[in-house]
VOVO-971241 format. One record per residue (C-alpha): x, y, z; residue number from 1; residue in three letters. Coordinates in pm, 1 decimal. Example, Ala and Ser with C-alpha at 12.3 -4.5 7.8 and 13.67 -1.06 7.14 Angstrom:
// residues 2
> 1230.0	-450.0	780.0	1	ala
> 1367.0	-106.0	714.0	2	ser
***
This chain:
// residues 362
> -3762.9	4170.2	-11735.5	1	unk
> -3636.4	3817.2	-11712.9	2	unk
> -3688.2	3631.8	-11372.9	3	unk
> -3353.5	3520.6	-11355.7	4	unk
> -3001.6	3664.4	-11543.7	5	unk
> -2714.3	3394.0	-11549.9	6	unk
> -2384.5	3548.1	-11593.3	7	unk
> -2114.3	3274.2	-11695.8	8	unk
> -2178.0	2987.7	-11913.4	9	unk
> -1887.1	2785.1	-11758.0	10	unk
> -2037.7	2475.1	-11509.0	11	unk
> -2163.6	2694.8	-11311.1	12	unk
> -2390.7	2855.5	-11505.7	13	unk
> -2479.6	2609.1	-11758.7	14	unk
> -2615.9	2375.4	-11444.1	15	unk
> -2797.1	2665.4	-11296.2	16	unk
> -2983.8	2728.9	-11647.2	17	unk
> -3071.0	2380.6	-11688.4	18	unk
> -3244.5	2364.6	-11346.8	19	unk
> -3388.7	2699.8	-11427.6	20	unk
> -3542.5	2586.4	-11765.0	21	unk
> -3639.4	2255.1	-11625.9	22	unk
> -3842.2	2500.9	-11329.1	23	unk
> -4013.8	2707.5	-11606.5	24	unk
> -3810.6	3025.6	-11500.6	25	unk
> -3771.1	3267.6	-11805.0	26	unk
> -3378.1	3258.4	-11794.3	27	unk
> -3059.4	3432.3	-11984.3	28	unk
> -2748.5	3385.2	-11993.8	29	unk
> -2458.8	3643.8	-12041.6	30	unk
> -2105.2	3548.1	-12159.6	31	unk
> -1807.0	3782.6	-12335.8	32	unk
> -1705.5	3453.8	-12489.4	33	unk
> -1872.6	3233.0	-12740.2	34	unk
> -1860.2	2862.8	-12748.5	35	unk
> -1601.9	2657.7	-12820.4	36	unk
> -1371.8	2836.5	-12648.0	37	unk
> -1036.0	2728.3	-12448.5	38	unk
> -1092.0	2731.8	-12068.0	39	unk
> -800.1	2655.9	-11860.0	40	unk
> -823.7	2352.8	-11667.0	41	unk
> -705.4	1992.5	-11599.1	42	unk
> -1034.1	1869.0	-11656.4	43	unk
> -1052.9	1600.8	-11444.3	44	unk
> -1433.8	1477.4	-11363.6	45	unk
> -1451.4	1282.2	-11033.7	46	unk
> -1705.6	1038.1	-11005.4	47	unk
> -1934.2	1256.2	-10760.0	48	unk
> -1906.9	1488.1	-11057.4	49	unk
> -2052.0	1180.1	-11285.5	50	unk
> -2343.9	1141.2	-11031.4	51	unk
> -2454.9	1481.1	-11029.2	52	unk
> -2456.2	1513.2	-11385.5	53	unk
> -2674.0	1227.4	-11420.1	54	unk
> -2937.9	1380.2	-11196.7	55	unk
> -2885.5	1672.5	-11420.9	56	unk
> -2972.6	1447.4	-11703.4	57	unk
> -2659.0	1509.3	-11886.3	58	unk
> -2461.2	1219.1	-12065.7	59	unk
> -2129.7	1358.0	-12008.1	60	unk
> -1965.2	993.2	-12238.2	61	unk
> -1912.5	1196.0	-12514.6	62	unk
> -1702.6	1491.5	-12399.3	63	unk
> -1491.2	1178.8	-12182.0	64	unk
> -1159.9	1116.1	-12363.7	65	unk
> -1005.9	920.3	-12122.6	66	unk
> -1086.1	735.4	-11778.0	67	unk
> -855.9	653.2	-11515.0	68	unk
> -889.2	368.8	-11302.6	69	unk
> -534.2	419.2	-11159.1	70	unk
> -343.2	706.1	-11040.4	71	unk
> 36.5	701.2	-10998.7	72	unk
> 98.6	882.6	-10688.5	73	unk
> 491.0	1015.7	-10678.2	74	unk
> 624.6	1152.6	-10336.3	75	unk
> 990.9	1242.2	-10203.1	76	unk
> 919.1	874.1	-10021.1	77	unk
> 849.1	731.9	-10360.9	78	unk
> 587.4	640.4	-10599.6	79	unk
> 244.6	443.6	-10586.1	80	unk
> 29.1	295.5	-10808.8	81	unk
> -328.9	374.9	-10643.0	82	unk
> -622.5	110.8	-10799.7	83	unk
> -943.9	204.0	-10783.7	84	unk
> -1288.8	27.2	-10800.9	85	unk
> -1415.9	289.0	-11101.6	86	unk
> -1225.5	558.9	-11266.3	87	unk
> -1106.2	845.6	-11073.9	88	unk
> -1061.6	1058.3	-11269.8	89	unk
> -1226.2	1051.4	-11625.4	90	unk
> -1064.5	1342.8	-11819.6	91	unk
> -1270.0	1579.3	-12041.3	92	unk
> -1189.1	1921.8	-12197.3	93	unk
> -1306.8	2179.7	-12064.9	94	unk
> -1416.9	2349.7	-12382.8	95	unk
> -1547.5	2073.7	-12501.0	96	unk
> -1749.0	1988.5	-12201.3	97	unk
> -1884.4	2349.3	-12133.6	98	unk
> -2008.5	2370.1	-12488.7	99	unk
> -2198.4	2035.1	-12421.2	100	unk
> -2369.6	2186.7	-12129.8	101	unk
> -2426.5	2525.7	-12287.3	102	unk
> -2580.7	2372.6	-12594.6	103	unk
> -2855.3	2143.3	-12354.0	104	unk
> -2929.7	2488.8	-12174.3	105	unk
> -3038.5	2659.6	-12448.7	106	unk
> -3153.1	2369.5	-12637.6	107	unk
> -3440.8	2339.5	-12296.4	108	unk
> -3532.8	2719.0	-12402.2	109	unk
> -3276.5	2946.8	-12172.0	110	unk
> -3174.4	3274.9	-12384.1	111	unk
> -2794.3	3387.5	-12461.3	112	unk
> -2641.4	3771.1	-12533.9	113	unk
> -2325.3	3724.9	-12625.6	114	unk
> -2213.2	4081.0	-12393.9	115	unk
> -1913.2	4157.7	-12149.8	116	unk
> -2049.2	4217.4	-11830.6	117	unk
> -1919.4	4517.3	-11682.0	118	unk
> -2137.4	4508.2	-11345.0	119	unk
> -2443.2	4465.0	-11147.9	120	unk
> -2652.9	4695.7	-10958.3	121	unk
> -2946.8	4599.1	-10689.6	122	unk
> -3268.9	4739.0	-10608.4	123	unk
> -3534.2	4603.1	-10403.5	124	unk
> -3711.1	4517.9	-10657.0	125	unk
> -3490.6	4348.0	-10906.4	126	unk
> -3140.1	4375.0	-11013.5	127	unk
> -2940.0	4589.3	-11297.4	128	unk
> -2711.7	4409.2	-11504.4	129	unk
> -2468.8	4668.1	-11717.4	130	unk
> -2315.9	4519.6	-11973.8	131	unk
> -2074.3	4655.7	-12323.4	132	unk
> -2369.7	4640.2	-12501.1	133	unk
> -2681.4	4687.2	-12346.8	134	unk
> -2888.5	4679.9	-11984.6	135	unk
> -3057.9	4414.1	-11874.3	136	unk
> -3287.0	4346.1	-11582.7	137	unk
> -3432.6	4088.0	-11354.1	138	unk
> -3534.9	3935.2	-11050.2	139	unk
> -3247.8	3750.0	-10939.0	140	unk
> -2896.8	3699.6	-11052.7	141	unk
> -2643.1	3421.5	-11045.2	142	unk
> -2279.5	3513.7	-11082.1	143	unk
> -2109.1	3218.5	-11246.4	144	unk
> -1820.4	3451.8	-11404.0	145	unk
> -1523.2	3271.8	-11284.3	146	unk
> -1244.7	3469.3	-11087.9	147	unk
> -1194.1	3735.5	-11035.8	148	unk
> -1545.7	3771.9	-11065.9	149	unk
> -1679.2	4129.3	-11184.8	150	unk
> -2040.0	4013.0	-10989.0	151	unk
> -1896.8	3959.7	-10687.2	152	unk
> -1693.1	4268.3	-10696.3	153	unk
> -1994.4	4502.7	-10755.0	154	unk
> -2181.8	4313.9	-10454.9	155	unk
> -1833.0	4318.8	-10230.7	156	unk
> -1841.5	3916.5	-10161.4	157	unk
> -1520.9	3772.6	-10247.0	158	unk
> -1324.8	3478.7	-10195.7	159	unk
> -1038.8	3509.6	-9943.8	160	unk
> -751.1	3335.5	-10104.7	161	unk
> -654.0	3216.3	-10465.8	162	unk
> -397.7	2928.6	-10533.8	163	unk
> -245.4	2992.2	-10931.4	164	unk
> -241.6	2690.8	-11167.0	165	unk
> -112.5	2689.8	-11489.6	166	unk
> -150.3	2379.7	-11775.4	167	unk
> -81.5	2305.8	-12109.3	168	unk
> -242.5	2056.9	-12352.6	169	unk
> 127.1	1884.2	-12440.6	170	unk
> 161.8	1601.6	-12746.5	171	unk
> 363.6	1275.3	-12811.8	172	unk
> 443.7	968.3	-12620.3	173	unk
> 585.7	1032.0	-12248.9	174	unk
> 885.7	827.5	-12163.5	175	unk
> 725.1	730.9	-11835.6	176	unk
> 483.7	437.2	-11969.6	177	unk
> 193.7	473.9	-11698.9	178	unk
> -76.7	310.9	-11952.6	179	unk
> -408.8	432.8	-11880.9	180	unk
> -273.5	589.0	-11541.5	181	unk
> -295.2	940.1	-11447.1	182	unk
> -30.6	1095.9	-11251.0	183	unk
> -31.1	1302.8	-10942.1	184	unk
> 323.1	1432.1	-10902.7	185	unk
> 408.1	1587.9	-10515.3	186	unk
> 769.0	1666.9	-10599.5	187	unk
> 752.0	1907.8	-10845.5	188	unk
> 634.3	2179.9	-10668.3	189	unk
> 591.5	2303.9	-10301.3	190	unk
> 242.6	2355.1	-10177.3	191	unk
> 76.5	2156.7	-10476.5	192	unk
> 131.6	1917.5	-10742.5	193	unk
> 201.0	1816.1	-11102.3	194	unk
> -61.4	1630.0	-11345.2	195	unk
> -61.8	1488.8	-11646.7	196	unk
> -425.5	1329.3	-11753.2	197	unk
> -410.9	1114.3	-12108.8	198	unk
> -654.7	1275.9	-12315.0	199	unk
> -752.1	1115.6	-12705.1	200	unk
> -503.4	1162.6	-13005.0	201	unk
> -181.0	1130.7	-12828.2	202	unk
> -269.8	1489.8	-12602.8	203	unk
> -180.2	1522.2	-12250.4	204	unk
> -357.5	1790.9	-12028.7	205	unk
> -28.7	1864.8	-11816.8	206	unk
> -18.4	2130.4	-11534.1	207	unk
> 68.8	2215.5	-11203.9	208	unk
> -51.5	2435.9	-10913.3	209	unk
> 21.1	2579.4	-10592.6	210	unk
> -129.5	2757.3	-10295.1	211	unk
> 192.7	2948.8	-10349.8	212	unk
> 191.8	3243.0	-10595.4	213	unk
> 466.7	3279.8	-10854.4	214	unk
> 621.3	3213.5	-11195.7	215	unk
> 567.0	2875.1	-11261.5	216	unk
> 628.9	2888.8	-11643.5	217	unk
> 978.3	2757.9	-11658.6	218	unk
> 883.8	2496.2	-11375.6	219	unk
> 582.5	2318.3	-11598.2	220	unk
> 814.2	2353.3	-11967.1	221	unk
> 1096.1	2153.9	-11731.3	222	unk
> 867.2	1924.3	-11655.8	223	unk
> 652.5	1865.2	-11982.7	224	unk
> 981.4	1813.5	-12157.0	225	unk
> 1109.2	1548.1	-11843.6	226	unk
> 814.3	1340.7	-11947.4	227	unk
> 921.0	1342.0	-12353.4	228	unk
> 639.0	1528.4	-12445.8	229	unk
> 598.2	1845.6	-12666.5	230	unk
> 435.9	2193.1	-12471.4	231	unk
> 173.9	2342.2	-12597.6	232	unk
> 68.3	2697.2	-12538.2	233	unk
> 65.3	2755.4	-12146.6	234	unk
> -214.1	2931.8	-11999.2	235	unk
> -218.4	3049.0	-11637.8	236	unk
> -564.0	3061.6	-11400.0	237	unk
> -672.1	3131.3	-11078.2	238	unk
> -838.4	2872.3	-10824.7	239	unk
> -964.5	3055.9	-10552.1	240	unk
> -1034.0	2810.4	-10240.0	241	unk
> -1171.2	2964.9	-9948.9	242	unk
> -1515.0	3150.5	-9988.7	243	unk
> -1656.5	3432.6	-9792.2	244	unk
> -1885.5	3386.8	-9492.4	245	unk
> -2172.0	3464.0	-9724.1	246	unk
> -2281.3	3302.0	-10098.3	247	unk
> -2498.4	3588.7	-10158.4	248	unk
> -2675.6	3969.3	-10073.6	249	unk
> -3050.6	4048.4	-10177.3	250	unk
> -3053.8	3963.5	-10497.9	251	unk
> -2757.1	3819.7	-10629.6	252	unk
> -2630.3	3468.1	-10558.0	253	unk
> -2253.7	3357.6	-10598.3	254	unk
> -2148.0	3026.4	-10729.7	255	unk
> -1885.6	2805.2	-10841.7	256	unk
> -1492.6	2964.9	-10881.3	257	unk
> -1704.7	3380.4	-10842.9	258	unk
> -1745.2	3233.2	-10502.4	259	unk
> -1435.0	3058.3	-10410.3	260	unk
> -1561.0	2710.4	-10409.6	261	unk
> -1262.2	2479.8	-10571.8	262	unk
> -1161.7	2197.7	-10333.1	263	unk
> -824.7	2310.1	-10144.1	264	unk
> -700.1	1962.4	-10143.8	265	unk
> -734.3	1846.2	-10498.5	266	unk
> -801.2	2198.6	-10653.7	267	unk
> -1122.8	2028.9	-10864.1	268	unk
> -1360.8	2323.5	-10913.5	269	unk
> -1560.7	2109.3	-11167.0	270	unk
> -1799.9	1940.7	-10940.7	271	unk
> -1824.2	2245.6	-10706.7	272	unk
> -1959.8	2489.2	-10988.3	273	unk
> -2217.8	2254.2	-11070.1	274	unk
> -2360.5	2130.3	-10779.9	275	unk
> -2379.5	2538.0	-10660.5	276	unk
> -2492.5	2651.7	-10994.3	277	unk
> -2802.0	2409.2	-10929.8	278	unk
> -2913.5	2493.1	-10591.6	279	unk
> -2870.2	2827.5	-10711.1	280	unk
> -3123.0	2782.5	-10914.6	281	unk
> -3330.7	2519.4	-10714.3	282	unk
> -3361.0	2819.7	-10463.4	283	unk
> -3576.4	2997.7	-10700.2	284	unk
> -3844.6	2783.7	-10570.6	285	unk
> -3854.0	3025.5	-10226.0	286	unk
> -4009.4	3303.4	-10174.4	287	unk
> -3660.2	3421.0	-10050.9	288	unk
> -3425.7	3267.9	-10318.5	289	unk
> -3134.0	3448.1	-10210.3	290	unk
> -3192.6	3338.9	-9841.7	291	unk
> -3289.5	3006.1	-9908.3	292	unk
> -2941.2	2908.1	-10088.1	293	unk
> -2715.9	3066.5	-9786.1	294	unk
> -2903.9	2824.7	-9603.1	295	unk
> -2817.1	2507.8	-9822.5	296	unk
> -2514.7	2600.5	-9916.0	297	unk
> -2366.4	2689.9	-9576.8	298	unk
> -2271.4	2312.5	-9521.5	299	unk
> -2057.8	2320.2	-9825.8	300	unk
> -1879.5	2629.3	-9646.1	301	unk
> -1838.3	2492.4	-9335.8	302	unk
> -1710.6	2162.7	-9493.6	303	unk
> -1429.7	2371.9	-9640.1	304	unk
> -1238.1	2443.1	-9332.4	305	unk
> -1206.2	2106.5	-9259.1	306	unk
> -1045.5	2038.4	-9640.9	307	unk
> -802.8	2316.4	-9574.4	308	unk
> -703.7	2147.0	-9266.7	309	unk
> -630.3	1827.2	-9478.9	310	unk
> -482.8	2041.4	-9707.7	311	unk
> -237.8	2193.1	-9513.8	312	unk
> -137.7	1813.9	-9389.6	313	unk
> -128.8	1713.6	-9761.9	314	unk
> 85.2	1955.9	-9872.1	315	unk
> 255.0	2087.4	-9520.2	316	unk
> 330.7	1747.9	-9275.4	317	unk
> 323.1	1483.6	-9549.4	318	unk
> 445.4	1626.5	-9889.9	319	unk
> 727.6	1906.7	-9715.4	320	unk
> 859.3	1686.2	-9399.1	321	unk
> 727.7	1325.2	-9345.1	322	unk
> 751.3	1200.5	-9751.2	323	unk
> 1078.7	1422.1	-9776.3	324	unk
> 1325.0	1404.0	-9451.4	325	unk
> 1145.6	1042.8	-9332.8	326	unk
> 1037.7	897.5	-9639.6	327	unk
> 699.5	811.7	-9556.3	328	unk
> 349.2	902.3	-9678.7	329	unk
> 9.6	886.8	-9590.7	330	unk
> -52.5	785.5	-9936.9	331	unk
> 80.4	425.8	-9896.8	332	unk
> -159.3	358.3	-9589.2	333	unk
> -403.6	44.3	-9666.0	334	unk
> -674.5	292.3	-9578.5	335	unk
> -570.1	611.9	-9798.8	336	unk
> -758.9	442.7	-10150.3	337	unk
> -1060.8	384.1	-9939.6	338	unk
> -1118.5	736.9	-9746.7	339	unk
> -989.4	897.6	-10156.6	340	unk
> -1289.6	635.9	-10284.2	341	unk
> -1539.2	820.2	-10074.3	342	unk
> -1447.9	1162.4	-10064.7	343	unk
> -1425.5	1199.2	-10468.7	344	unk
> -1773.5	1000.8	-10492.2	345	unk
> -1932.0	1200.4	-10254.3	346	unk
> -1996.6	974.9	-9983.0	347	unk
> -1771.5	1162.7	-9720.0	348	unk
> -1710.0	1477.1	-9629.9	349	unk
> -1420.7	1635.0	-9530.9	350	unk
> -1518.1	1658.7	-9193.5	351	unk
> -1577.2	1294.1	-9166.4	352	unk
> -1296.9	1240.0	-9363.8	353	unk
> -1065.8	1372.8	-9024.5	354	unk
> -1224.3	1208.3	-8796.2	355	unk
> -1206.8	850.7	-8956.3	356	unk
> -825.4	926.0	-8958.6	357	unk
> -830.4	1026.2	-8634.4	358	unk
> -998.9	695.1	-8550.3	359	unk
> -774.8	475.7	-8706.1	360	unk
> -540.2	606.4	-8531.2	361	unk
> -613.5	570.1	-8243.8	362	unk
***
């Protein structure tokens, strides 16, 4: 019986079996998929993802194929050139980069079965893991199986609401010469926004999301072939945003997208699944693992109701009636690049993040 089964080897679980190995707990990991394989995702690393992967010990430079140190901001009040002090957004793919991690994992000693997990059972004792092939068992689980999540099903924890993205990795050069800019586009779509993030070899990772569910194929080929760029095969996803009141039951703890963790402003998931994968696995230090990480990760929760609230000014008051009927946006305040500075590098939360705004203005 293994001490700890690690289902996902996405960012997730790939930073909860590096924190395992590095705690001496006799770990395994359980993916359907084998590595290199295409994950849908823009792929954009913020630089409070950059931090915590350095006190991972991981060297993420190699899996970076391009850095932005500017975004171009475009509203229905116009467009912005935001300038930042380091990159925003450094731009990885997400194959790639989950085959980096995956390799270090196992590399420190943490076991792989390539198996489709089909679901988990608990006892009091330890928990059941039923997969194609075989049955596996051990004291704790981490579900870091993406969503819909087949771990989080069998426990009946599940995130409350999904937004749908869908990308492509497009070629060529784009008519719009940004240079090393990303692009954050707020008028292609209600209730989200359009990307396109340079990657190496003249690729583009181009996409677009929305809190609101639909067909969005037509929408992102319009758009990919606006810019002067060539699509590439679309692939649709899910980004669920608003977890349950709980991260885990006895014996089971949910992290990253299983649990509904992807920031409902900017959608980044990245940083999320790491940073729960490894207190998932931190917790492992308690007696009461499974207790222990509700209790550290409830701040995380809370901290989510206050993003939806910005969300739902992002994409509600500014992007659907101030930027569009009276041409203004919060995005060309002195103070917007300052409070985006913080919250991407991890120095504010969400909750702080309102009541700064809230300060200024009053």
């Amino acid at each position: 019986m293994y001490d700890l089964i690690i289902i996902g080897s996405g960012p997730a679980g790939n930073a909860a079996a590096l924190v395992a190995s590095r705690l001496g707990v006799r770990a395994l990991i359980i993916d359907k998929s084998k590595h290199p394989r295409v994950k849908p995702c823009g792929g954009g690393l913020t630089p409070k993802t950059i931090a915590l992967s350095r006190i991972l010990g991981l060297d993420l430079s190699e899996v970076i194929e391009h850095e932005c140190g500017e975004v171009l901001v475009v509203t229905h009040a116009g467009s912005f050139v935001m300038r930042f002090k380091e990159p925003m957004i450094r731009v990885s793919r997400r194959e790639r980069l989950d085959e980096f991690m995956f390799n270090e994992a196992v590399n420190n000693g943490v076991e792989y079965v390539n198996d489709e997990v089909l679901r988990v059972r608990e006892t009091p004792s330890k928990v059941e893991v039923i997969g194609r092939s075989s049955v596996y068992e051990a004291k704790w689980v981490i579900g870091a199986d993406g969503a819909p999540s087949r771990v989080g099903r069998s426990i009946g924890v599940m995130p409350r609401s999904n937004a749908v993205a869908l990308m492509n990795i497009a070629s060529g050069n784009p008519i719009i010469n940004t240079g090393d800019a990303c692009i954050l586009d707020f008028t292609r779509i209600k209730w989200g926004y359009a990307w396109l993030f340079p990657l190496s070899h003249g690729e583009y990772d181009v996409g677009l999301g929305s809190a609101l569910k639909g067909r969005y194929s037509n929408l992102l080929l319009s758009y990919v072939n606006e810019l002067g760029l060539k699509p590439g095969r679309l692939i649709g996803h899910l980004i669920p945003y608003r977890p349950p009141n709980s991260a885990s039951t006895r014996r089971v703890m949910l992290t990253g997208d299983a649990l509904g963790l992807a920031d409902p402003v900017t959608g980044e998931g990245i940083f999320q699944a790491m940073m729960s994968g490894a207190l998932a696995a931190l917790s492992l230090r308690s007696s009461n693992a499974t207790e222990y990480y509700d209790s550290i990760i409830t701040s995380y929760l809370r901290d989510n109701q206050y993003a939806l609230t910005v969300a739902y000014v992002v994409y509600g008051l500014d992007s659907q009636f101030l930027s569009r009927f009276l041409k203004i946006t919060g995005f060309s305040e002195p103070g917007a690049v300052r409070i985006i500075e913080k919250v991407t590098g991890g120095k504010l939360t969400y909750r702080d993040a309102v009541k700064e705004v809230i300060k200024s203005m009053i």
